[in-house]
Structure formats: C-alpha cells, structure tokens
VOVO-7503 format. One record per residue (C-alpha): residue in three letters; z, y, x. Coordinates in steps of 0.25 Angstrom, whole numbers, plus 5000, padded with zeros to 4 digits. Layout:
ALAZYX ...
***
This chain:
UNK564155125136 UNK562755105137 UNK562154995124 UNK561354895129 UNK559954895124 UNK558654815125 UNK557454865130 UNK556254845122 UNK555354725127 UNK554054795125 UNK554354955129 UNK555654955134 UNK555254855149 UNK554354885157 UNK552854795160 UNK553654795173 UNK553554875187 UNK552454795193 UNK551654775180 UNK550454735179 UNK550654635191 UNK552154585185 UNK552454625172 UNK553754595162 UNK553554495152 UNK554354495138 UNK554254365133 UNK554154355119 UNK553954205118 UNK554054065126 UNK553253945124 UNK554253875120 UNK554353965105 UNK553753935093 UNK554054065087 UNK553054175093 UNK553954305097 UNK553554445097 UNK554354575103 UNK554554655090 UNK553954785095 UNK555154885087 UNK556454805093 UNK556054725105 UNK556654605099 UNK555754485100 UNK555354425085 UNK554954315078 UNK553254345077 UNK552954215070 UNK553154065073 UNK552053985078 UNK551153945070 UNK550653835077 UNK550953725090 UNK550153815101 UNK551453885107 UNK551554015118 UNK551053945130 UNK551754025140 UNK552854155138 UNK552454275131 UNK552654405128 UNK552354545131 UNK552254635143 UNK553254755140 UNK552754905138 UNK551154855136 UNK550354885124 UNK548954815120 UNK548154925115 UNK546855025118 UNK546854985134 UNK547054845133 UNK545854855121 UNK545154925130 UNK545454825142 UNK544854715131 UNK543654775130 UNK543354815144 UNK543554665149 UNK542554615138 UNK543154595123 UNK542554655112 UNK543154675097 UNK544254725103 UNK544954835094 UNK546454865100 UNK547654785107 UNK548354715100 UNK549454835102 UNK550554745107 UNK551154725119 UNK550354665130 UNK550554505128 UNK551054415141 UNK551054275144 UNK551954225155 UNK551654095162 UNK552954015167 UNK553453875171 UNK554853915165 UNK555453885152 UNK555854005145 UNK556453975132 UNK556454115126 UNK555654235125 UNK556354385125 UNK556354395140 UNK555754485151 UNK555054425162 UNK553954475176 UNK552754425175 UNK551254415183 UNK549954425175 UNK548954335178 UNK547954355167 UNK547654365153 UNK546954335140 UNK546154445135 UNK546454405119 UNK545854465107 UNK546254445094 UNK545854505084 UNK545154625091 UNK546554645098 UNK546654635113 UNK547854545114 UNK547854505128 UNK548654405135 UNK549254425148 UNK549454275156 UNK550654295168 UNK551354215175 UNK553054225176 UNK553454295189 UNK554054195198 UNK553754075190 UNK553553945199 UNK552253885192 UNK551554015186 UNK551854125195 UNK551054105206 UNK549854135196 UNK549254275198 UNK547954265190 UNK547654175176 UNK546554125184 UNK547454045193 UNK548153975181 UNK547553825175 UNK546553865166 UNK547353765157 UNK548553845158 UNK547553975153 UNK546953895142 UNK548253855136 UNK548753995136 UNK547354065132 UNK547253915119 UNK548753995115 UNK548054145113 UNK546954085104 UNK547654005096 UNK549054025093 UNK548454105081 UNK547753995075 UNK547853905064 UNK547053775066 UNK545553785066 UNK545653925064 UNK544654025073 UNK545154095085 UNK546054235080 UNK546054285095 UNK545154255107 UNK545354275122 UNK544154345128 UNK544654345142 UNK545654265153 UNK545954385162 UNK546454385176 UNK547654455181 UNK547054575186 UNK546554595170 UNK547954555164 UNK548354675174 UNK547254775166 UNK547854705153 UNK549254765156 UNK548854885161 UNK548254915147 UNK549354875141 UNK550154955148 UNK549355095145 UNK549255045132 UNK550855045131 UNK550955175136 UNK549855245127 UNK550455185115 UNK552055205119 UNK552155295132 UNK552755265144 
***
C-alpha cells in the first residue's frame, strides 16, 4: 500500500501549465483572519506568523505562487522598470493577491488565478512585489484582465493595505510602492520568479 503524503505547497505543485497567464494560487490567508498566516518553508504546514497588530485587515485572499522565488532576477526586474536602493528580493516566494466576490472562510487551499497587475513594493531595499489577480471563474472579478480596468478605489484600498499594515500610528512609511503595474509586467514579475526558483532550487 502506498501512504498518503502531502505535497509541499511551495515546491511540490506546480505555477500551473498555463502559467504566467493562469497560475495556481496558495491561499495563506482570508480577509476574514485576524491572525496573519505564513507557509512554514521546512513542513508545508501553514503557521501562525503573528496576530495583527492593528484594525487594517488583508483586503482580499493572499498567498503565494507555488515553485517561484524573489531573488537576483526579480531585483534586477526592480531596477530596470525604474527603483533604486534596491539590494535583493526578499527571497520568498513570489506574493499573490486574488480578487473574488466569494466568501472563503479559511486559507490552506489551491485555487487558478488570472493576473492583472501588481504593486512594485520595496521595503527596506527588498523588491517585495505584489501580484493583484482576479479568481478564475468568479462572476464580479473575472472578467478583469488588466489593474487598469479595476475602480481606482478598489486599487487604492489594496495598495493603503501594502503601506500600512506595518505601522504603528503616526509612524513613517516602512515600505513604499514605487509602481502600479499592468498585467503584461506582473507577467515579467513571475517570469523572474520563476528563473529565480530554478537557479536557487533546480527544476
């Protein structure tokens, strides 16, 4: 008999077969969490990182594209689109938001999703970017097939989430966004990642 096993989030699935155009999601966390979860990179098993701090919560699912890695290339992809005092990536996975009208109470989940954009974020000299998607299939977002298309409310709510989520009360900006990107560029973004993932682990 064979045992069961669980494949590992991050190196054991796949970007997916039509990555960069649909690409599988983990979701780490919902909106509806006031814990902020994180893959713990030896087991799989999703952690407790830390609670959060304050009222601002995840304003949409988030987790990681599976079998990408933010590190020389997506620095490099940084400083040719324009940033400066970039010194590395913030060697993590590559970081996914996933825009739906559906409830999902819990993170720990696979899904398919289209990217539409991103936020090129730096923080403290690491090129931390954000990828913005929309789920496939999903009735109010997936339509969406470029950030431009989205309300520009919808945009600053998510991009108000990046730069604060980290701050106390009058404190200065620890990270800032130096770029809304198009979905052509989030393309370029996982692409690095990608290559980056395959320089640093094979495969």
């Amino acid at each position: 008999m064979i045992p069961n096993f669980k494949a590992h989030p991050w190196h054991g699935i796949s970007a997916g077969e039509q990555a960069p155009e649909v690409v599988n999601v983990f979701v780490e966390i919902v909106p509806a969490d006031t814990i902020k979860y994180e893959i713990d990179k030896v087991t799989g098993y999703l952690k407790v990182d830390r609670p959060q701090k304050f009222s601002n919560i995840i304003p949409a699912l988030y987790g990681f594209i599976p079998r990408t890695y933010c590190h020389d290339e997506v620095k490099k992809l940084a400083i040719e689109s324009g940033s400066v005092d970039v010194e590395m990536g913030d060697n993590d996975p590559l970081d996914i938001l996933v825009l739906s009208s559906h409830n999902i109470h819990s993170g720990g989940l696979m899904m398919d999703a289209i990217p539409i954009g991103g936020f090129k974020m730096i923080d403290k000299g690491e090129a931390d970017d954000k990828i913005v998607s929309v789920m496939v299939g999903d009735h109010a977002f997936g339509h969406f097939r470029d950030i431009s298309e989205l309300p520009e409310a919808e945009v600053n709510r998510l991009m108000h989430y990046f730069l604060t989520y980290k701050n106390l009360p009058n404190e200065p900006a620890k990270c800032r966004i130096d770029n809304i990107y198009g979905a052509e560029h989030a393309k370029k973004v996982i692409l690095a990642s990608q290559e980056d993932y395959a320089n640093k682990f094979g495969g």
